[in-house]
OpenMM code with the backbone's topology and positions (N, CA, C; nanometers):
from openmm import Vec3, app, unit

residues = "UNK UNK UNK UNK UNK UNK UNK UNK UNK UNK UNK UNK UNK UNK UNK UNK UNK UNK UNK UNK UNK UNK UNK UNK UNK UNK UNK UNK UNK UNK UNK UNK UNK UNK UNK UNK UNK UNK UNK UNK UNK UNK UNK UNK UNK UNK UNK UNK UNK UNK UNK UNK UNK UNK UNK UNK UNK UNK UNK UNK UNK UNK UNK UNK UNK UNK UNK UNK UNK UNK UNK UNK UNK UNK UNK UNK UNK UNK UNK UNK UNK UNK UNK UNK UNK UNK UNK UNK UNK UNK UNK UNK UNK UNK UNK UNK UNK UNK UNK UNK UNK UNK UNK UNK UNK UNK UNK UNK UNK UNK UNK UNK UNK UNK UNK UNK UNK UNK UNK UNK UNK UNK UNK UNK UNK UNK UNK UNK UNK UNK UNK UNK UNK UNK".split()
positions = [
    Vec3(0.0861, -0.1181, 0.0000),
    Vec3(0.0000, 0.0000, 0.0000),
    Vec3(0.0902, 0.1238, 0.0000),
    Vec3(0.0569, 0.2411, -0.0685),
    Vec3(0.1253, 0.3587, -0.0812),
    Vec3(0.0688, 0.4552, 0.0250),
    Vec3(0.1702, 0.5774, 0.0448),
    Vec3(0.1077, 0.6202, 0.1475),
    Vec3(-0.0187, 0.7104, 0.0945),
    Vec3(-0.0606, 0.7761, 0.0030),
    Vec3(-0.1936, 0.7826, -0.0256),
    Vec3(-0.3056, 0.7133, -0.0183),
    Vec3(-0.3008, 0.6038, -0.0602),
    Vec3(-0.3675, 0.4639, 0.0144),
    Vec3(-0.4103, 0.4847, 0.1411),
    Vec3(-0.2899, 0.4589, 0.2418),
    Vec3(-0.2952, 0.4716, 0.3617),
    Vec3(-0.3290, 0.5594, 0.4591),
    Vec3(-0.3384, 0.7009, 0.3873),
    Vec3(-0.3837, 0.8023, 0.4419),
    Vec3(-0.5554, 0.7577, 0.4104),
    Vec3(-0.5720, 0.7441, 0.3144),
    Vec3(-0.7421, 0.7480, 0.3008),
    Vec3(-0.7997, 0.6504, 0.3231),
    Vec3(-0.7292, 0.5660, 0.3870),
    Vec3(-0.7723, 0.4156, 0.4494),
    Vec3(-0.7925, 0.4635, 0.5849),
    Vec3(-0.6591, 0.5251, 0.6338),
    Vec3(-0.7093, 0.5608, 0.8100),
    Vec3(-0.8087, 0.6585, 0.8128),
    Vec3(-0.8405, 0.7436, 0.7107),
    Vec3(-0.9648, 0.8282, 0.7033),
    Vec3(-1.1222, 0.7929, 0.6902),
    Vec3(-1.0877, 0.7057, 0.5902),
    Vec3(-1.2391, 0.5949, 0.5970),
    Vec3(-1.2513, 0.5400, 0.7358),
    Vec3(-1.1249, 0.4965, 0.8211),
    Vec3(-1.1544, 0.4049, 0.9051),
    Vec3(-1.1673, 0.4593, 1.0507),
    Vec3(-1.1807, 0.5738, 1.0345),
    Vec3(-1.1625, 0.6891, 1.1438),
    Vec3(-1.3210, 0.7088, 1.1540),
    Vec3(-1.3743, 0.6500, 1.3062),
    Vec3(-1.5253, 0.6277, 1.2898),
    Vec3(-1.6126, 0.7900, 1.3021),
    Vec3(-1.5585, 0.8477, 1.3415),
    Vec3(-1.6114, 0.9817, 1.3990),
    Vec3(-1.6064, 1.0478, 1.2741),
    Vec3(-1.4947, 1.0244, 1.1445),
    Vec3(-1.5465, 1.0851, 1.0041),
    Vec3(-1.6029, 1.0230, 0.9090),
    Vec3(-1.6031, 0.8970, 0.9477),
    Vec3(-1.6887, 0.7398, 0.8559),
    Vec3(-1.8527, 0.8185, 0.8977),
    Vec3(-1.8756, 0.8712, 1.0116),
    Vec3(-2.0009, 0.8900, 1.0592),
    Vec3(-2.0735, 0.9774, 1.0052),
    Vec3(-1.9792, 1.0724, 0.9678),
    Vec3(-2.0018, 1.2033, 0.8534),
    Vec3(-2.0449, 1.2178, 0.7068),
    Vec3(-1.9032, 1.1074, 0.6789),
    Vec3(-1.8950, 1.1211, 0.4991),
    Vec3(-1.8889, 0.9649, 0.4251),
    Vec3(-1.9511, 0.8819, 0.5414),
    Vec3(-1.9555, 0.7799, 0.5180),
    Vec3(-1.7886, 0.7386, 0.3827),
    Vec3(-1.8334, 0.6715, 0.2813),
    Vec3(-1.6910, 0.6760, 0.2076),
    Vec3(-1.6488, 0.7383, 0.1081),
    Vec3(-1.6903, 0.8795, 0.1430),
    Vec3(-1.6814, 0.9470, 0.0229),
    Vec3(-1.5824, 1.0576, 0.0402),
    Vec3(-1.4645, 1.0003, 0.0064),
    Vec3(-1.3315, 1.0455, -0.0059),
    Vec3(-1.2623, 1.0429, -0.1448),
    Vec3(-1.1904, 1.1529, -0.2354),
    Vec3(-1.1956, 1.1501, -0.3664),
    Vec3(-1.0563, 1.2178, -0.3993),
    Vec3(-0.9901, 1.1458, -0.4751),
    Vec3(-0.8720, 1.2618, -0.5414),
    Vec3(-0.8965, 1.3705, -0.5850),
    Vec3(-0.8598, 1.4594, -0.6077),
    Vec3(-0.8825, 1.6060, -0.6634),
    Vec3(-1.0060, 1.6942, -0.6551),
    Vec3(-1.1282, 1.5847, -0.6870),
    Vec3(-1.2627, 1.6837, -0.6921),
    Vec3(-1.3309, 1.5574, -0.6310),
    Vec3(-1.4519, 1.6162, -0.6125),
    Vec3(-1.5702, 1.5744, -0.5605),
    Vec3(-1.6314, 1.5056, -0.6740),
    Vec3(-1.6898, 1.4250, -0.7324),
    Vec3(-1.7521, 1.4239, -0.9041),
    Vec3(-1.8970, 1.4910, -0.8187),
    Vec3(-1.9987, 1.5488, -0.9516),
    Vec3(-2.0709, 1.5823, -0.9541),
    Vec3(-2.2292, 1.4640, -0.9144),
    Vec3(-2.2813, 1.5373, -0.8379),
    Vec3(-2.4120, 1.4784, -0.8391),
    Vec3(-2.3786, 1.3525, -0.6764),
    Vec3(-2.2484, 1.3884, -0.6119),
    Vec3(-2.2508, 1.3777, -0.4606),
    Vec3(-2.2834, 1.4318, -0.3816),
    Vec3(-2.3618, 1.3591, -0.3035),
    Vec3(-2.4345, 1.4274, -0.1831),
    Vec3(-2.3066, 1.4949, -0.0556),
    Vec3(-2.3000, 1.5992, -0.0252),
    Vec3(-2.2099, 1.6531, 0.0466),
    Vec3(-2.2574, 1.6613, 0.2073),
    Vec3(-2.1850, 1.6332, 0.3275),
    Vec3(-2.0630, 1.6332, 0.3290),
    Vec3(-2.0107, 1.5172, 0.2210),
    Vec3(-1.8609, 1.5813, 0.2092),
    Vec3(-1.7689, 1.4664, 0.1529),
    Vec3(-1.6221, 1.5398, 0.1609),
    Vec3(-1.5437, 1.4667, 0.1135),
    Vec3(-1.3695, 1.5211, 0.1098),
    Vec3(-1.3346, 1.4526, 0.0013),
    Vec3(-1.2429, 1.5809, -0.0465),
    Vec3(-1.1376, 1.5293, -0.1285),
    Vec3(-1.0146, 1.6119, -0.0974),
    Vec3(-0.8894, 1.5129, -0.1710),
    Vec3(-0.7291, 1.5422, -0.1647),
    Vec3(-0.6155, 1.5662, -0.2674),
    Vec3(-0.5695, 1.6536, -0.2442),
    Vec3(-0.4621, 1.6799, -0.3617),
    Vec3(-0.3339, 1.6418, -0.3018),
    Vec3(-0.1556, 1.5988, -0.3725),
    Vec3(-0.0917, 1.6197, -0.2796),
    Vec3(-0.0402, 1.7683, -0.3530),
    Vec3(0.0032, 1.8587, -0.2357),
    Vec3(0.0619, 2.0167, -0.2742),
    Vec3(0.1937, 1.9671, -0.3005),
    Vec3(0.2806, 1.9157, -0.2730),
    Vec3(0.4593, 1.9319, -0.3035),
    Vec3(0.4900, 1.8040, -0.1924),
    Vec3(0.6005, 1.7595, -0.2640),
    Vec3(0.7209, 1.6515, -0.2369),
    Vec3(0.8143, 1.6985, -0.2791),
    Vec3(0.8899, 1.7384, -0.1975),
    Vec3(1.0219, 1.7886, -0.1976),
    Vec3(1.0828, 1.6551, -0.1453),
    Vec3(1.2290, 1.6380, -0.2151),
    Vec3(1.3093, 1.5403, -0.2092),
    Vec3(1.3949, 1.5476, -0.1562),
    Vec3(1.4087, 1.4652, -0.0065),
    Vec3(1.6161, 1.5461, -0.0052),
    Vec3(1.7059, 1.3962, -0.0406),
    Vec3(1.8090, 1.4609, -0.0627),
    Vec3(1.9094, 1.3404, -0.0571),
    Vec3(2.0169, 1.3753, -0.0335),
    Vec3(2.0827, 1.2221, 0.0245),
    Vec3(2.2515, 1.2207, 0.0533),
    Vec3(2.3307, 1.2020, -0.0920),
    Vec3(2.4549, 1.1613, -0.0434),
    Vec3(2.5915, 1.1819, -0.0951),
    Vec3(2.5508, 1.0582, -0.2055),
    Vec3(2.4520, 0.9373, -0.1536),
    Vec3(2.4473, 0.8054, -0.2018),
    Vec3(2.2936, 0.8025, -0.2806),
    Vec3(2.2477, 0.8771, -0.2641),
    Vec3(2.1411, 0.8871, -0.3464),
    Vec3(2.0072, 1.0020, -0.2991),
    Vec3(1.8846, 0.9471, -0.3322),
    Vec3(1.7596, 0.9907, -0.2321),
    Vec3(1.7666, 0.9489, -0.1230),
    Vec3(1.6872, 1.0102, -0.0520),
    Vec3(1.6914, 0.9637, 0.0822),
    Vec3(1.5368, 0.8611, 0.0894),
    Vec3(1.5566, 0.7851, 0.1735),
    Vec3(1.4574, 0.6754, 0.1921),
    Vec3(1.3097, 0.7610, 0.2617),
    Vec3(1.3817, 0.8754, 0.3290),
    Vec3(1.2295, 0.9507, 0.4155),
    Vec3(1.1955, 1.0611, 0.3261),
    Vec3(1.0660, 1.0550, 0.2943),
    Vec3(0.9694, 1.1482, 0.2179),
    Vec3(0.8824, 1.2283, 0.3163),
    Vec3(0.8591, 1.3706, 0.2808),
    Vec3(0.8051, 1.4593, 0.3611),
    Vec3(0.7078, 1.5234, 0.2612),
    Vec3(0.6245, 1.4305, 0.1968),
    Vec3(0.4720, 1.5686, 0.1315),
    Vec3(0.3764, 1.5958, 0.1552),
    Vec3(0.3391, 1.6568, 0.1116),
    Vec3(0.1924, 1.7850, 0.1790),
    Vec3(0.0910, 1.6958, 0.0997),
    Vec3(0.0226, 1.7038, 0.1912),
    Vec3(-0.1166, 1.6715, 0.1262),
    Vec3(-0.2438, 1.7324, 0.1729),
    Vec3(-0.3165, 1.8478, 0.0616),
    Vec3(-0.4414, 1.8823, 0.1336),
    Vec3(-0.5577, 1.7857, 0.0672),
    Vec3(-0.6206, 1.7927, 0.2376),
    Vec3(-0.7619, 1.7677, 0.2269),
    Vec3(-0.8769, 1.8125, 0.2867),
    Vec3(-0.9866, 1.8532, 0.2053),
    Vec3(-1.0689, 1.9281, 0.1837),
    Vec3(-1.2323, 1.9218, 0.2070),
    Vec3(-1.2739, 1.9595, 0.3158),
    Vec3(-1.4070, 1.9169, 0.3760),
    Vec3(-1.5111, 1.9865, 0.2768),
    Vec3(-1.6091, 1.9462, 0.2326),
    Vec3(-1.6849, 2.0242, 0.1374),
    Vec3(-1.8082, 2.0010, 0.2206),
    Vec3(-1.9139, 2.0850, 0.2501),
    Vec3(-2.0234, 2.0791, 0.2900),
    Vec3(-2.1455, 2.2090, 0.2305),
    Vec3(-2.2566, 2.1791, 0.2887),
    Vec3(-2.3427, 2.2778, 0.2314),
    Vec3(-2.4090, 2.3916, 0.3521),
    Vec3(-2.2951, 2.3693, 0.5072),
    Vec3(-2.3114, 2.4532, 0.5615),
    Vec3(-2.1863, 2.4743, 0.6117),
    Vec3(-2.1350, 2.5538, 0.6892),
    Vec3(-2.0322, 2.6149, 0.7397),
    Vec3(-1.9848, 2.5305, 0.8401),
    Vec3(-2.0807, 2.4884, 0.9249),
    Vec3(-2.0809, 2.4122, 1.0614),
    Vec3(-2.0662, 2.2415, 1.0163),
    Vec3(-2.1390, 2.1993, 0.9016),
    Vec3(-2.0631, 2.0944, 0.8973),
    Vec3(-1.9628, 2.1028, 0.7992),
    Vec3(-1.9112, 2.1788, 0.8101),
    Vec3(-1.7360, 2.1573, 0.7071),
    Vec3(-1.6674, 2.1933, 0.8222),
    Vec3(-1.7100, 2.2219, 0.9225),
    Vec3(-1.5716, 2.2538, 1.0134),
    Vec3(-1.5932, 2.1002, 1.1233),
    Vec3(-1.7101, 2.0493, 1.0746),
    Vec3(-1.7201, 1.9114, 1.1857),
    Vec3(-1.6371, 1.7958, 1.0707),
    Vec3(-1.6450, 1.8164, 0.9798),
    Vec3(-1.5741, 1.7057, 0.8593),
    Vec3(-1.4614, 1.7290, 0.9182),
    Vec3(-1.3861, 1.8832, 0.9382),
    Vec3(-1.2347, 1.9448, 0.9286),
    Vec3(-1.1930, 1.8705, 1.0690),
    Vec3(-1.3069, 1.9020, 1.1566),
    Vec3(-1.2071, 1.8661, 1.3092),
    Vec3(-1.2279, 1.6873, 1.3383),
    Vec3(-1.2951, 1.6347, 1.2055),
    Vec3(-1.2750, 1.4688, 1.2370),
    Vec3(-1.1178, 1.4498, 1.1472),
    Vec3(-1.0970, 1.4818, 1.0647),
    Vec3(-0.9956, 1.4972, 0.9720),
    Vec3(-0.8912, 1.5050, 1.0916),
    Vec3(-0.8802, 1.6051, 1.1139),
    Vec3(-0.7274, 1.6178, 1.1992),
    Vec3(-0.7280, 1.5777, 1.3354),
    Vec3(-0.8601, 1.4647, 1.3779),
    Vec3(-0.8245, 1.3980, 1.5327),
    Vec3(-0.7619, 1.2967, 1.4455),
    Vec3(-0.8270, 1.2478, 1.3209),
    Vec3(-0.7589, 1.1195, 1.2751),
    Vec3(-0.6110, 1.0762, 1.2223),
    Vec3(-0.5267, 1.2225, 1.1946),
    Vec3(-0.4355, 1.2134, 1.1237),
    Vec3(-0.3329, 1.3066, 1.2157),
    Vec3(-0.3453, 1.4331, 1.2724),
    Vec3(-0.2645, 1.5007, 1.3738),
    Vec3(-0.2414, 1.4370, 1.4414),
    Vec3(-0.0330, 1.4259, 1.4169),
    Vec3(0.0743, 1.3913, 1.5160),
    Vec3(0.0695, 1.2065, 1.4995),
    Vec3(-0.0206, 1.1830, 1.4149),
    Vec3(0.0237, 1.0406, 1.3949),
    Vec3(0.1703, 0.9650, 1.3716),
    Vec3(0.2005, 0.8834, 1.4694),
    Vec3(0.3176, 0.7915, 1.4159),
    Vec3(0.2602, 0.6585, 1.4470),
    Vec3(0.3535, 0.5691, 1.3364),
    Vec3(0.3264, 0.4254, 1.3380),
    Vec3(0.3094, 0.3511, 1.2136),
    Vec3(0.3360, 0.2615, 1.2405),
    Vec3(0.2257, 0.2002, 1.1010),
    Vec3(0.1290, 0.2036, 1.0782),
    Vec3(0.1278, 0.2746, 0.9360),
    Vec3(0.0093, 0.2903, 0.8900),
    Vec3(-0.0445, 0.1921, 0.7712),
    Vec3(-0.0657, 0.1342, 0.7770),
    Vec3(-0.1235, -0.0033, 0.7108),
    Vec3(0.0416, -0.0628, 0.6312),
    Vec3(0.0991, -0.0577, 0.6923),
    Vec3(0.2887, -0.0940, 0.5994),
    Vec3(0.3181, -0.0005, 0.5854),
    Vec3(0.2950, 0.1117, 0.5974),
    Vec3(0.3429, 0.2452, 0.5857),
    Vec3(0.3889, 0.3007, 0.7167),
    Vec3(0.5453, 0.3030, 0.7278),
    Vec3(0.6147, 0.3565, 0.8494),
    Vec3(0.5937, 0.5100, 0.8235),
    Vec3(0.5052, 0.5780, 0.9333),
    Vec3(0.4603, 0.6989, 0.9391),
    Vec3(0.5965, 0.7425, 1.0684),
    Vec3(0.6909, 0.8414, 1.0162),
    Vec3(0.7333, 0.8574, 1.1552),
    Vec3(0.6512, 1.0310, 1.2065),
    Vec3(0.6069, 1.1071, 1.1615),
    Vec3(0.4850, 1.1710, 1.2310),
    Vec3(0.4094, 1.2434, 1.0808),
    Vec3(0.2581, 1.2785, 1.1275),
    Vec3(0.1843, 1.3594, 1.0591),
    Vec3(0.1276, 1.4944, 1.0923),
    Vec3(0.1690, 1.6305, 1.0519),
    Vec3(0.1722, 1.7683, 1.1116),
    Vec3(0.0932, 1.8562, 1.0382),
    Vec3(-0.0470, 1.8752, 1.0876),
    Vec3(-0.0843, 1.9805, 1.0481),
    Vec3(-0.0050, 2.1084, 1.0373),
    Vec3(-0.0036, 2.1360, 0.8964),
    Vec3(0.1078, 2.2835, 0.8827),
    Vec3(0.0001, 2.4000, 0.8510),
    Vec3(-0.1248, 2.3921, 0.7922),
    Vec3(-0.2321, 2.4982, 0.7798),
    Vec3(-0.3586, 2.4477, 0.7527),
    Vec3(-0.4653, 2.5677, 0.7904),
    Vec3(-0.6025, 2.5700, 0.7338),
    Vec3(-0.6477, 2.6659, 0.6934),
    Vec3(-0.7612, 2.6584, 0.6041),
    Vec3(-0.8277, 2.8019, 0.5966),
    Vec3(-0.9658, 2.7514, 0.5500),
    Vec3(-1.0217, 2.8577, 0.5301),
    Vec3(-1.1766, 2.8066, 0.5407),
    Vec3(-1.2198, 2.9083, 0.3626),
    Vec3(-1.3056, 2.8741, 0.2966),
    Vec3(-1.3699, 2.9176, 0.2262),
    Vec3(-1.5084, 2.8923, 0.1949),
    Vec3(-1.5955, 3.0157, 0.0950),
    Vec3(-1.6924, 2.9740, 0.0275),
    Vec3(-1.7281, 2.9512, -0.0737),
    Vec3(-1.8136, 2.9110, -0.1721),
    Vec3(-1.8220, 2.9550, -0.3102),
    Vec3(-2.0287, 2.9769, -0.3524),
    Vec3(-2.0435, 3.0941, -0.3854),
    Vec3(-2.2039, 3.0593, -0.4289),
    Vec3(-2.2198, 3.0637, -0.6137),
    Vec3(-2.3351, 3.0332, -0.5898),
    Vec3(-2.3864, 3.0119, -0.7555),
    Vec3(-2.3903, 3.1451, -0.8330),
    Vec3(-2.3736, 3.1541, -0.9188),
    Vec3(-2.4232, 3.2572, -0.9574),
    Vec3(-2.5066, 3.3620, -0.9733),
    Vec3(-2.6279, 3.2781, -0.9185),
    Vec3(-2.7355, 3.3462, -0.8729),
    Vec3(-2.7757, 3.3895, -0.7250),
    Vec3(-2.6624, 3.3791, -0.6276),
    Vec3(-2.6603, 3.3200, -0.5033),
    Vec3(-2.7260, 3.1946, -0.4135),
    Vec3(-2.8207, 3.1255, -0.4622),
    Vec3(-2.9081, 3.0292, -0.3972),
    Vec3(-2.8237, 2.9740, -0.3439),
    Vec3(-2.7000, 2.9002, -0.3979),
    Vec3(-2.6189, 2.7807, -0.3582),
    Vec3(-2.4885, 2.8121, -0.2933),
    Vec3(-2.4945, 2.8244, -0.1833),
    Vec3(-2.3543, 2.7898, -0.1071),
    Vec3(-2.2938, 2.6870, -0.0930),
    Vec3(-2.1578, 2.6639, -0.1131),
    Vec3(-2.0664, 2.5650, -0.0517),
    Vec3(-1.9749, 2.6174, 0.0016),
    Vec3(-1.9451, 2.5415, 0.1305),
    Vec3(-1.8454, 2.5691, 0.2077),
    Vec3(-1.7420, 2.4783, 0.2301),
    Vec3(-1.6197, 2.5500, 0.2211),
    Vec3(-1.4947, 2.3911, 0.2157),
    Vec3(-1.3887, 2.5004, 0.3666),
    Vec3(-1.3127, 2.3641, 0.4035),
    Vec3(-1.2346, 2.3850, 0.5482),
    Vec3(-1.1379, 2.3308, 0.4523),
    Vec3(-1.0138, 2.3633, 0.4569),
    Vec3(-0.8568, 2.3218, 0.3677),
    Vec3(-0.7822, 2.2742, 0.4775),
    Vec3(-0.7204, 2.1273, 0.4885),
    Vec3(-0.6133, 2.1507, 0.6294),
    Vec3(-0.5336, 2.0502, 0.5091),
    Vec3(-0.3935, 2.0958, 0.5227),
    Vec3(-0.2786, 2.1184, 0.4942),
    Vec3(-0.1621, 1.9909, 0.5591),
    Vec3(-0.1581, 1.8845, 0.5773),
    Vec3(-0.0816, 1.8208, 0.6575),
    Vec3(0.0921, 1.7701, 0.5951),
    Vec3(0.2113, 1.7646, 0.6617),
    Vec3(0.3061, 1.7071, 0.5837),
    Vec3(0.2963, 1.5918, 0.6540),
    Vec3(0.3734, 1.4638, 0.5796),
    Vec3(0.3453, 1.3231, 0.5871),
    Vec3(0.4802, 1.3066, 0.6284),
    Vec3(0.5355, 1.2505, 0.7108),
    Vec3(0.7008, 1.2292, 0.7147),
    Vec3(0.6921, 1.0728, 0.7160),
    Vec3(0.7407, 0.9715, 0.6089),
    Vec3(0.7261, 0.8250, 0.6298),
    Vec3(0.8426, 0.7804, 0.5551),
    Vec3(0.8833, 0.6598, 0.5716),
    Vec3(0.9882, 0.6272, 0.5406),
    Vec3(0.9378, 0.5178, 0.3614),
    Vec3(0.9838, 0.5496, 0.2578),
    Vec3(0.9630, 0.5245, 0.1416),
    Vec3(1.0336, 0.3652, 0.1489),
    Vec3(0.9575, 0.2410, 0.0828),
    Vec3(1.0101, 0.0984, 0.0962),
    Vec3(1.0569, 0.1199, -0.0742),
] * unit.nanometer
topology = app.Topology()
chain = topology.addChain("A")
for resn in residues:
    res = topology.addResidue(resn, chain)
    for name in ("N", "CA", "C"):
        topology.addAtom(name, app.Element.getBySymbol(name[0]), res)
């Protein structure tokens, strides 16, 4: 399992946001015609370091993920199941040696329709992944 995998495996399996968004967790976008709450994830940057002998075996990338709801109050209840499940995590994470997971930011937005009727509201939290690459 990769650690993208593994991140959205402990997210599905994280009962307090299973309770929310049941399994509707998505790369990049939401597809259309989902009932919201839901989340989706991008990764922002992997920066690489390496030694004298090559890459280095530990990877450090960002990955946001993104509470989408149709009120304010539940995108910030998606946001704060999100980061009990994943803030300061170490361990294995399904074969994935996590040595910690750090919320680095959030921010909150809206977006309406054009006509205003339709609000959506999304919570952004920002985490770097520090795990050791097999």
């Amino acid at each position: 399992m990769n650690i993208e995998e593994a991140l959205v495996k402990r997210l599905l399996d994280y009962p307090g946001l299973k309770a929310l968004i049941s399994n509707k967790i998505y790369p990049e976008e939401i597809p259309q015609g989902v009932t919201l709450p839901a989340v989706f994830w991008i990764k922002v940057s992997d920066v690489k370091d390496h030694l004298l002998t090559g890459q280095c075996k530990t990877e450090r990338p960002i990955y946001q993920f993104t509470a989408q709801a149709d009120t304010k109050a539940a995108a910030k209840n998606v946001a704060a199941q999100i980061k009990a499940a994943l803030i300061d995590y170490q361990g294995d994470l399904y074969g994935v040696e996590v040595q910690k997971i750090e919320l680095q930011n959030e921010f909150s937005s809206m977006e309406k329709s054009s006509d205003g009727t339709i609000r959506i509201f999304y919570e952004d939290l920002e985490f770097e992944v520090t795990f050791v690459k097999e």
